[in-house]
MOPAC internal coordinates of N, CA, C and O (Angstrom, degrees):
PM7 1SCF
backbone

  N    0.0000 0     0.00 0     0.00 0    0    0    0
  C    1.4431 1     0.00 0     0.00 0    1    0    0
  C    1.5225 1   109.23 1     0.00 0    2    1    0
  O    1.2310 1   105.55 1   -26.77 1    3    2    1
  N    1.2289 1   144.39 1   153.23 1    3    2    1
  C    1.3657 1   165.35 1  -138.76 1    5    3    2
  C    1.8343 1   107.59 1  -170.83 1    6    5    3
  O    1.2310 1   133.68 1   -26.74 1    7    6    5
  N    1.4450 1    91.15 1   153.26 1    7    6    5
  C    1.7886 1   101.25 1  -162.66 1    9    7    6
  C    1.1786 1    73.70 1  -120.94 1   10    9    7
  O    1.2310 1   134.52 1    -7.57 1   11   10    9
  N    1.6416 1    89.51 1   172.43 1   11   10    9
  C    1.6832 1   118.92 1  -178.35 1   13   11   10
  C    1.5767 1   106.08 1  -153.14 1   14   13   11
  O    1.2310 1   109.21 1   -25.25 1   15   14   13
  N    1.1666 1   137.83 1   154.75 1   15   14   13
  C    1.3201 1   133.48 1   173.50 1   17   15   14
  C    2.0585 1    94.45 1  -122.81 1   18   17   15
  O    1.2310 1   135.43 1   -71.18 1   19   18   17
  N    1.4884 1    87.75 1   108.82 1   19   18   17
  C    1.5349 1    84.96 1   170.13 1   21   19   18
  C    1.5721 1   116.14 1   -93.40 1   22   21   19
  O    1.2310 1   128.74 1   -84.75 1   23   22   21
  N    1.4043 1   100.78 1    95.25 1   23   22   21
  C    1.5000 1   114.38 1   163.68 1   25   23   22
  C    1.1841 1   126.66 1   -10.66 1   26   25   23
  O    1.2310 1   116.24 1   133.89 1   27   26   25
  N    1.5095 1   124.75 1   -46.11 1   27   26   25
  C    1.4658 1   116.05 1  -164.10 1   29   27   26
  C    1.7039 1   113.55 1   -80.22 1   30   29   27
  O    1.2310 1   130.76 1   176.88 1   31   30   29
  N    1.9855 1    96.84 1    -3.12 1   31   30   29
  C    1.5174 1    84.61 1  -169.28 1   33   31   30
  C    1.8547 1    78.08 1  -118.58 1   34   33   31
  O    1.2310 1   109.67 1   163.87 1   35   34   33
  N    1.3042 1   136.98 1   -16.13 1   35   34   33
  C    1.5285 1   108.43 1  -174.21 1   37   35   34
  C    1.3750 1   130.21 1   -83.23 1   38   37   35
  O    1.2310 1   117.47 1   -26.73 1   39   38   37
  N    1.3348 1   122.42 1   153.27 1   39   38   37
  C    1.4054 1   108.80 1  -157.86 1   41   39   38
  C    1.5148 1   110.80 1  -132.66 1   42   41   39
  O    1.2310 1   129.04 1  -148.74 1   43   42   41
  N    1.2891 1   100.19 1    31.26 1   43   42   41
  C    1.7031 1   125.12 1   164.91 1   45   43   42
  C    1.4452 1   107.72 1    62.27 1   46   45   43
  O    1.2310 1   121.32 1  -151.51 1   47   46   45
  N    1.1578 1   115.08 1    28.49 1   47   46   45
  C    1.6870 1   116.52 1   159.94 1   49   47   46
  C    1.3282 1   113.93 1   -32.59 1   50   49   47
  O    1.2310 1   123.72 1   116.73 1   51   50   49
  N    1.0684 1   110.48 1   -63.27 1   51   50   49
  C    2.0073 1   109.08 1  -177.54 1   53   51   50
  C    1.5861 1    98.50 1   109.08 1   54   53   51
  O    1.2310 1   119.79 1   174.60 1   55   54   53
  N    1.4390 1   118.01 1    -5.40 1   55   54   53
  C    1.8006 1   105.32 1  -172.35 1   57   55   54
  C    1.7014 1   108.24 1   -70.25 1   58   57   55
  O    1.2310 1   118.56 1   136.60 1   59   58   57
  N    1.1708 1   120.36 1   -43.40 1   59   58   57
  C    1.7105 1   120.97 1  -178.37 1   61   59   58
  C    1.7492 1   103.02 1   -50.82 1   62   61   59
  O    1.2310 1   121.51 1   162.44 1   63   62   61
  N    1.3247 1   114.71 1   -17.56 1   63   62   61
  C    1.1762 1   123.53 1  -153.17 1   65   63   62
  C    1.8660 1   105.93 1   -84.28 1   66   65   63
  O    1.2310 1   131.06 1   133.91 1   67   66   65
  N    1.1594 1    96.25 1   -46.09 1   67   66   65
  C    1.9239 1   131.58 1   164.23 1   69   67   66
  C    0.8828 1   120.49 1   -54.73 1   70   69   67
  O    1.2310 1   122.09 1   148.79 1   71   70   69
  N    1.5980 1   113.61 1   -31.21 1   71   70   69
  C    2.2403 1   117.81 1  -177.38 1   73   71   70
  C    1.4835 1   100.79 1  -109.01 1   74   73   71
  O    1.2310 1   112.68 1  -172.90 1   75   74   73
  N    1.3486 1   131.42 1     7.10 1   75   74   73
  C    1.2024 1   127.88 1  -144.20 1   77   75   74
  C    1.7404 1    93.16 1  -104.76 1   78   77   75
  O    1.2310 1   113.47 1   -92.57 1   79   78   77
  N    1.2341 1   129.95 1    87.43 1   79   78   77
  C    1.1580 1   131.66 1   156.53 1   81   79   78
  C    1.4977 1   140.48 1    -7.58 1   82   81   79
  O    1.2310 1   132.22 1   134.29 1   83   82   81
  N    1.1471 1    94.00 1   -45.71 1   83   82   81
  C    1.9360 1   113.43 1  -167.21 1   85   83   82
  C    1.4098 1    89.26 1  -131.30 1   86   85   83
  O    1.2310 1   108.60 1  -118.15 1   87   86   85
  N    1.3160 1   138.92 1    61.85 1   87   86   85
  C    1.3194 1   131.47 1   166.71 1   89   87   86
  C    1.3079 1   118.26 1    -9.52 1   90   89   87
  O    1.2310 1   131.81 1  -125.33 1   91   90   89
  N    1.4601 1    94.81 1    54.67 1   91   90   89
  C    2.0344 1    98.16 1   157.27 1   93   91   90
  C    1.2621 1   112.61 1   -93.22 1   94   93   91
  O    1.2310 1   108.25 1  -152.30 1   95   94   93
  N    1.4655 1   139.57 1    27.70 1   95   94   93
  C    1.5927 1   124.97 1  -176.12 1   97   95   94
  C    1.8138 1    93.83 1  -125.34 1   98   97   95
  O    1.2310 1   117.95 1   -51.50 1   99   98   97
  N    1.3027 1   121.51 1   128.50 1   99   98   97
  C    1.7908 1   115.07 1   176.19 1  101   99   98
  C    1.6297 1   103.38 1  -120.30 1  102  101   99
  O    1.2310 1   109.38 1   -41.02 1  103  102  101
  N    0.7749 1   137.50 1   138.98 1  103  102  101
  C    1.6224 1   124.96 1   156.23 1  105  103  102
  C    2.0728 1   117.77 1   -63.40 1  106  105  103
  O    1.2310 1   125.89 1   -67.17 1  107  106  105
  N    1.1461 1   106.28 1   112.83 1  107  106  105
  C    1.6954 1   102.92 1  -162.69 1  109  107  106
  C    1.8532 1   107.15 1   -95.72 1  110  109  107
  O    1.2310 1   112.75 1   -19.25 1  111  110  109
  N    0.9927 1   131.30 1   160.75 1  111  110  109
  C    1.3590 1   146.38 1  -150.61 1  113  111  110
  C    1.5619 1   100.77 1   -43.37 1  114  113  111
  O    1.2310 1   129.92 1   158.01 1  115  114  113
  N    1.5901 1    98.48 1   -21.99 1  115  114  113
  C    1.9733 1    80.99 1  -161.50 1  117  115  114
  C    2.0282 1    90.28 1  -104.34 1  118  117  115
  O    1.2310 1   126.40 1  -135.30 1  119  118  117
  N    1.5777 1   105.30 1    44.70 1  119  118  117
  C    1.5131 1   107.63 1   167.65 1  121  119  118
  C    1.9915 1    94.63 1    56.16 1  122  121  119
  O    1.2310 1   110.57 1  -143.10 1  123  122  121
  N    1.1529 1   135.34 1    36.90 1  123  122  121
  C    1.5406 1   111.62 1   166.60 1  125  123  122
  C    1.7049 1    95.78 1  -133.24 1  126  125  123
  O    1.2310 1   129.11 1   -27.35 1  127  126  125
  N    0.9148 1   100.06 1   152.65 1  127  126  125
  C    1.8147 1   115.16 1   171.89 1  129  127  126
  C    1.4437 1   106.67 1   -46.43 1  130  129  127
  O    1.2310 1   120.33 1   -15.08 1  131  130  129
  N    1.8777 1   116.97 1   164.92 1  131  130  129
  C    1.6141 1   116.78 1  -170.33 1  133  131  130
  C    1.2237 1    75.20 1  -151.70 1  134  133  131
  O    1.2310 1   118.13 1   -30.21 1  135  134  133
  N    1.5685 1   121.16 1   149.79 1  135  134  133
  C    1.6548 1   120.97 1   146.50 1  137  135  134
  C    1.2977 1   101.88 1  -121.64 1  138  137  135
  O    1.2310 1   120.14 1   -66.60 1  139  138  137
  N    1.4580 1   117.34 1   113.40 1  139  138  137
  C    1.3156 1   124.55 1   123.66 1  141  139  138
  C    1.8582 1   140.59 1    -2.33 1  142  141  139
  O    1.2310 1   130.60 1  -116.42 1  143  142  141
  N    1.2671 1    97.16 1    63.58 1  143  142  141
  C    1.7297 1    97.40 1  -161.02 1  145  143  142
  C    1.7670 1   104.30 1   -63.93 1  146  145  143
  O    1.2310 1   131.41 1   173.26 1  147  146  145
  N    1.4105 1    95.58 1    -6.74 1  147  146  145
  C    1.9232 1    76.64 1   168.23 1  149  147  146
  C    0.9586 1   122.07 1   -83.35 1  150  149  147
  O    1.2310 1   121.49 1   147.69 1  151  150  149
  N    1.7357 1   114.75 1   -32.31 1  151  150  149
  C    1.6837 1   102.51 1  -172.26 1  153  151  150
  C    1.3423 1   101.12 1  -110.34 1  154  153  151
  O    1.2310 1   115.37 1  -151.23 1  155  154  153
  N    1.5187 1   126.38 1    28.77 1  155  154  153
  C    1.5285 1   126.46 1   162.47 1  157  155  154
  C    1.3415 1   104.27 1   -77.95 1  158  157  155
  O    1.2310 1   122.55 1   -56.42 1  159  158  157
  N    1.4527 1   112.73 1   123.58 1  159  158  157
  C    1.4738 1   132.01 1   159.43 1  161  159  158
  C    1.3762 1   127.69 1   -55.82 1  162  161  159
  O    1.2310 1   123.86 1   155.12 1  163  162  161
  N    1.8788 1   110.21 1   -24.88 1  163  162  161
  C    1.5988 1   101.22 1  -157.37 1  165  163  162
  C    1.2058 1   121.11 1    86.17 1  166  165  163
  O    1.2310 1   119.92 1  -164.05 1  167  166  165
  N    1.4898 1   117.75 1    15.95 1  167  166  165
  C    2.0367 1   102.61 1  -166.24 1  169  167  166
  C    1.4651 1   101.00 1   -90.63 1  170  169  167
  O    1.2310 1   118.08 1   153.86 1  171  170  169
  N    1.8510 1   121.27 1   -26.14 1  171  170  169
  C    1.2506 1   118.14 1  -157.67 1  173  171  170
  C    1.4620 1   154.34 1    73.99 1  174  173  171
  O    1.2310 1   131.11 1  -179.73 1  175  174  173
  N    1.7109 1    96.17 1     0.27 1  175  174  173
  C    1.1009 1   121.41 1  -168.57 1  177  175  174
  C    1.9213 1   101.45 1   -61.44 1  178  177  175
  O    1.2310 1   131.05 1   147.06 1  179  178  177
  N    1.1105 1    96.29 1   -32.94 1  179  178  177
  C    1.4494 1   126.71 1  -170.69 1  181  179  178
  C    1.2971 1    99.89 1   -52.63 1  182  181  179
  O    1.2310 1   115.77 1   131.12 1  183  182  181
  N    1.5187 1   125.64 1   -48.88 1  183  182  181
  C    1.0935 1   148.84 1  -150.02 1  185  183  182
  C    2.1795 1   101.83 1   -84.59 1  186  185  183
  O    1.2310 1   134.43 1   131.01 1  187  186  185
  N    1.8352 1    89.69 1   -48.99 1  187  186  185
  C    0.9978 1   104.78 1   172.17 1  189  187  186
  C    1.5477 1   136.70 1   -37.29 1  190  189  187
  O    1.2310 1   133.20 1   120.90 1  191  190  189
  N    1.5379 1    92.09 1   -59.10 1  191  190  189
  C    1.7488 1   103.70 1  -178.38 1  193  191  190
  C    1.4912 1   119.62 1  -106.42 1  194  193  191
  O    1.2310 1   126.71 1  -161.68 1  195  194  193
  N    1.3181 1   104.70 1    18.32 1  195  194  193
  C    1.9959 1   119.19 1   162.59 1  197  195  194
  C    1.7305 1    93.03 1   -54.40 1  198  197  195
  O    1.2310 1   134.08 1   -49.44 1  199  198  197
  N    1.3121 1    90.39 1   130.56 1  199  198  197
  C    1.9583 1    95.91 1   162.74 1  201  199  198
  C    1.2766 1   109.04 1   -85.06 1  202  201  199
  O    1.2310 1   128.03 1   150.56 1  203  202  201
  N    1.4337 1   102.14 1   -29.44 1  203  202  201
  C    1.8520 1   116.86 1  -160.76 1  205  203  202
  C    1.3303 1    95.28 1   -64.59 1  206  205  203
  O    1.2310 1   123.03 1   134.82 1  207  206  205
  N    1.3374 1   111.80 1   -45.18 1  207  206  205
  C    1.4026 1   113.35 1  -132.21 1  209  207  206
  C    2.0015 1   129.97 1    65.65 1  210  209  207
  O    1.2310 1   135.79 1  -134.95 1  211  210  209
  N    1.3133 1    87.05 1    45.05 1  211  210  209
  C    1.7503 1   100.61 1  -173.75 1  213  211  210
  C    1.6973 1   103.03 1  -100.61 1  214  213  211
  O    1.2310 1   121.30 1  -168.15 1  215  214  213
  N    1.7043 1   115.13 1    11.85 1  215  214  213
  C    1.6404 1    96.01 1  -179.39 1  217  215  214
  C    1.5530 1    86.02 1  -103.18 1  218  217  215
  O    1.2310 1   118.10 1   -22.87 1  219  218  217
  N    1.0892 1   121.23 1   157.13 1  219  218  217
  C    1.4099 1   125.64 1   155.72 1  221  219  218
  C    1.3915 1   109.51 1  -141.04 1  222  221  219
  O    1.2310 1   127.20 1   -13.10 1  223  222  221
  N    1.6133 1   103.76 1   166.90 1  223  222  221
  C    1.5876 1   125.35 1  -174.44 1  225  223  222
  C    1.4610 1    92.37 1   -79.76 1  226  225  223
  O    1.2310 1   128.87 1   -52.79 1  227  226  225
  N    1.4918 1   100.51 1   127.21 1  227  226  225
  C    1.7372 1   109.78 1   148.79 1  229  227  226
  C    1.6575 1   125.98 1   -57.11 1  230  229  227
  O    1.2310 1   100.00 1  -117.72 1  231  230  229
  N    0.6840 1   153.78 1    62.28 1  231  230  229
  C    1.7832 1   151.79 1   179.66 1  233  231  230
  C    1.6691 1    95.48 1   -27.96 1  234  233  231
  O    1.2310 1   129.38 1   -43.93 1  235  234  233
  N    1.2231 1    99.52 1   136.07 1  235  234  233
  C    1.9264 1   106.72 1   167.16 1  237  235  234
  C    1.1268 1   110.05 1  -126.21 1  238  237  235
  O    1.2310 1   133.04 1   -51.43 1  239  238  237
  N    1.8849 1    92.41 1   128.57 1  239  238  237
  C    1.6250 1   100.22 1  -167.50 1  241  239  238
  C    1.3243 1   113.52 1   -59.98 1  242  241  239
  O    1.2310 1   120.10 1   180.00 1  243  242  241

């Protein structure tokens, strides 16, 4: 499984950024969260402490 930060709802808190193990999450120019799918592990923690709820699960076709 793979995360995603859907932009239209994150609002650049920085908390996914704090639990994020393998510093794959950055905040990018337009102020919203990025994950790094190379050095994302999959743990979700990321997913965990969103207020927004702006990480979501990738589905694989």
């Amino acid at each position: 499984m793979k995360f995603k930060v859907d932009k239209s709802i994150c609002v650049g808190c920085g908390a996914c950024i704090g639990v994020c193990p393998n510093r794959a999450i950055k905040i990018e120019n337009d102020g919203k969260s990025s994950i790094d799918q190379k050095k994302c592990k999959q743990c979700g923690e990321c997913q965990k402490v969103c207020p927004m709820n702006a990480i979501k699960e990738i589905k694989k076709a």
